[in-house]
N, C-alpha and C positions, 0 to 999 in steps of 0.2 A: 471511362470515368476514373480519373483518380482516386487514390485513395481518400481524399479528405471530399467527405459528403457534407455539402455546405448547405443542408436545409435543415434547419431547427427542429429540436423533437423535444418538444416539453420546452423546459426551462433550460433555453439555451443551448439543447444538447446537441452536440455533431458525435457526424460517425468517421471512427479514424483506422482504415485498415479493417473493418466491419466491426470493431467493437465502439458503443456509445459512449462520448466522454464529456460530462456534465460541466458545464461553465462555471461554477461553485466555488467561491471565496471562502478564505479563514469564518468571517461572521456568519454568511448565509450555511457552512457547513455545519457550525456549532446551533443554530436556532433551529435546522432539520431534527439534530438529535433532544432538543428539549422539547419540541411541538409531536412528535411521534409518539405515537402509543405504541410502538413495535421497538424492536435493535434497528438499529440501525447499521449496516455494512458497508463500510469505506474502500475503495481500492486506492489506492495511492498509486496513479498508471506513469509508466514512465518507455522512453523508445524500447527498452529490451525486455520489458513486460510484453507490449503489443507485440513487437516481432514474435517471441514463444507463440504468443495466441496465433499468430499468424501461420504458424508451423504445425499448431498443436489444435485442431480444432475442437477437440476435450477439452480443453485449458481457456478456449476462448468461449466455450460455453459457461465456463464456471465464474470467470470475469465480467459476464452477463447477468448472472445471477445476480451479483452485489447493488446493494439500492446507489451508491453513489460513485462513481471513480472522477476521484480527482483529478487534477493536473501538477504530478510532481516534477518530472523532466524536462528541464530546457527545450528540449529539442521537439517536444509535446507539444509546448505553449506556441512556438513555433507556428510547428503545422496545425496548428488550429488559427491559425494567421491572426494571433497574437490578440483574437478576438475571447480568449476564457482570463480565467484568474487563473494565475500558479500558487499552487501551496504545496510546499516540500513537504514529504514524511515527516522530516523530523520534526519540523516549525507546529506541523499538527499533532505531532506525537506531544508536543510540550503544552499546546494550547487542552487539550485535553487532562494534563494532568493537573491544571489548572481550573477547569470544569468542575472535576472531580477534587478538589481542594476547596471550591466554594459552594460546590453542592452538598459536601461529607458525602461523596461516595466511593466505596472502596473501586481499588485497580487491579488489574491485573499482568503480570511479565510473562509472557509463556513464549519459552524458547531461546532464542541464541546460543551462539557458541558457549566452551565450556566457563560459567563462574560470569558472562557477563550480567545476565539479569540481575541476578543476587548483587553484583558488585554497583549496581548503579541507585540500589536504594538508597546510598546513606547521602550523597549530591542532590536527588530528590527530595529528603527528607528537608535533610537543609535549605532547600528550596521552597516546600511547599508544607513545612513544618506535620502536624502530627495526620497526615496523610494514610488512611487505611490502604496498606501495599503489600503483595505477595507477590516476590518471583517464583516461579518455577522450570524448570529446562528441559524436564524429559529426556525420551531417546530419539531414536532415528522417525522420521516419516516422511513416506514415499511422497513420490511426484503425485500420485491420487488420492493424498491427502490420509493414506492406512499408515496407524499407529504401529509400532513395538508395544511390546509390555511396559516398559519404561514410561512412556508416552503414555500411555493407557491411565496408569498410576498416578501419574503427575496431573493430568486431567481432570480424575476422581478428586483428587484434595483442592485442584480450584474451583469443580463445581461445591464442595463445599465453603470454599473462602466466598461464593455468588459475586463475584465482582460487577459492576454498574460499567466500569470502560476498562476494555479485554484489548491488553496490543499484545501482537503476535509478530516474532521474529526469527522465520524461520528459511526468508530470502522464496523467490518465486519458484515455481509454480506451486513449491508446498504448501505455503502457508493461506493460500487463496484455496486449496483444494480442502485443508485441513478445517478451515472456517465455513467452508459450505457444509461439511459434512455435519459441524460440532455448536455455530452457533445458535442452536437452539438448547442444548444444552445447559445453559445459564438464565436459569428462570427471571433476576432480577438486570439482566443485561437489558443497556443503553445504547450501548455505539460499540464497534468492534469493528478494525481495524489491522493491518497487514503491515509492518513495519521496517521491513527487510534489514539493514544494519544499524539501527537507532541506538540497542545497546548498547554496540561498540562503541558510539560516541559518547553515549552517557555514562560509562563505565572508564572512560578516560583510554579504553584499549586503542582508540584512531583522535586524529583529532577534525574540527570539519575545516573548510576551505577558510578563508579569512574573507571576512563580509564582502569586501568588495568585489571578491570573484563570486559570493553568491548573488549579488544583486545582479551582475552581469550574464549573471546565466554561465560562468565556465569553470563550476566546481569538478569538470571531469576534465577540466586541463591541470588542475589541484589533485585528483586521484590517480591524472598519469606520471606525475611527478613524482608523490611521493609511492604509489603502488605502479610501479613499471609494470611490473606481469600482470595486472589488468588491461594489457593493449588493445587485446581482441575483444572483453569487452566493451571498452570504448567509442573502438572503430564501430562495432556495429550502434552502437548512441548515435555516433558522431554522422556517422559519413552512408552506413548502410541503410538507416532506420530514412532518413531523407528521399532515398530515392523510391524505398517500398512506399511509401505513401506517395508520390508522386506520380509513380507507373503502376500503381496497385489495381487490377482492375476487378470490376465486380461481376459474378457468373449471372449473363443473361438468360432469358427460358431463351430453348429451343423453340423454331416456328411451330414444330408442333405441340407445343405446350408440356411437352416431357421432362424438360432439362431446366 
């Protein structure tokens, strides 16, 4: 069997490379988070997220964890034979801030590079006017989502800011291990959310592809251009991530019911 399991599970969902990837559009993703009496946890899945899980079978249990993975990658929507809705990170990272502008609920930045958080409130601000907003950046956290002291610290003063929508940008597998571990943490949390470089664009540090390569699906012909040393990860978006879902196969039991 291939990797792309074309039998429906719930609302929509296939299974891609054995992790579940829900059919969920921009609207039905924002009415999940207002009908929930719980957080609700976003994964934003894309080819080099699955491949990790696919490597990493700690990584792809914590990916399972999350109540909803979207469809952010081209090359996702793709092998889902073009049968889900794609919603980028970022397009959800904004429609949320938005959410949160008409609901008055506060946000919160945890993470990225150095000064990006912090630098992308005032573009927000002016965006979504008197927006309750706290970055924070912390320090280092591991692949299994264990703090520094730094991190630790930074954590404690946003569990006091209670933020309602918590986006996190601290690129994979961290920031999925660091939300399993932490989003209970936040008594008054809504939606929370994995956002890998979103900073950097809202912070002016990158800039993103120009529309028409996002509508076409080849914003990573856009990041080989202007970020050449992202080659390799590319290639595996582009060209590797294709063929593990195609020859992926799945472990059957042994005749004797063992394996």
């Amino acid at each position: 069997m291939s990797g792309l399991d074309s039998r429906l599970r719930g609302n929509d969902t296939r299974e891609i490379l054995s992790i579940p990837i829900e059919g969920l559009g921009m609207t039905e993703a924002v009415e999940r988070i207002e009908k929930s009496n719980k957080p609700v946890w976003f994964v934003t899945a894309n080819p080099e997220i699955l491949l990790a899980a696919e490597r990493d079978e700690k990584y792809a249990n914590v990916l399972r964890q999350a109540d909803v993975r979207l469809v952010d990658g081209f090359g996702l929507w793709l092998a889902t034979l073009c049968q889900t809705r794609r919603v980028t990170g970022v397009a959800f990272a904004e429609r949320l801030l938005q959410l949160a502008h008409d609901r008055a609920w506060r946000v919160g930045l945890f993470g990225g590079e150095v000064g990006e958080a912090e630098a992308s409130i005032p573009d927000i601000r002016r965006a979504y006017g008197e927006l309750e907003i706290r970055a924070e950046q912390g320090g280092r956290v591991t692949s299994t989502g264990e703090e520094d002291a730094e991190t630790e610290e930074a954590r404690g003063r946003m569990m006091q800011f209670s933020p309602q929508i918590l986006l996190v940008a601290m690129g994979h597998p961290r920031q999925e291990a660091w939300i399993a571990k932490h989003r209970n943490d936040f008594p008054e949390l809504k939606a929370v959310v994995g956002v890998g470089g979103t900073f950097m664009f809202w912070s002016g540090k990158a800039k993103r592809a120009p529309e028409a390569m996002q509508r076409f699906g080849i914003e990573w012909l856009w990041r080989l251009i202007v970020e050449p040393h992202r080659w390799k990860r590319i290639v595996n978006a582009v060209v590797v991530f294709p063929f593990f879902v195609l020859f992926h196969k799945k472990e059957q039991p042994s005749p004797d019911g063992k394996g």
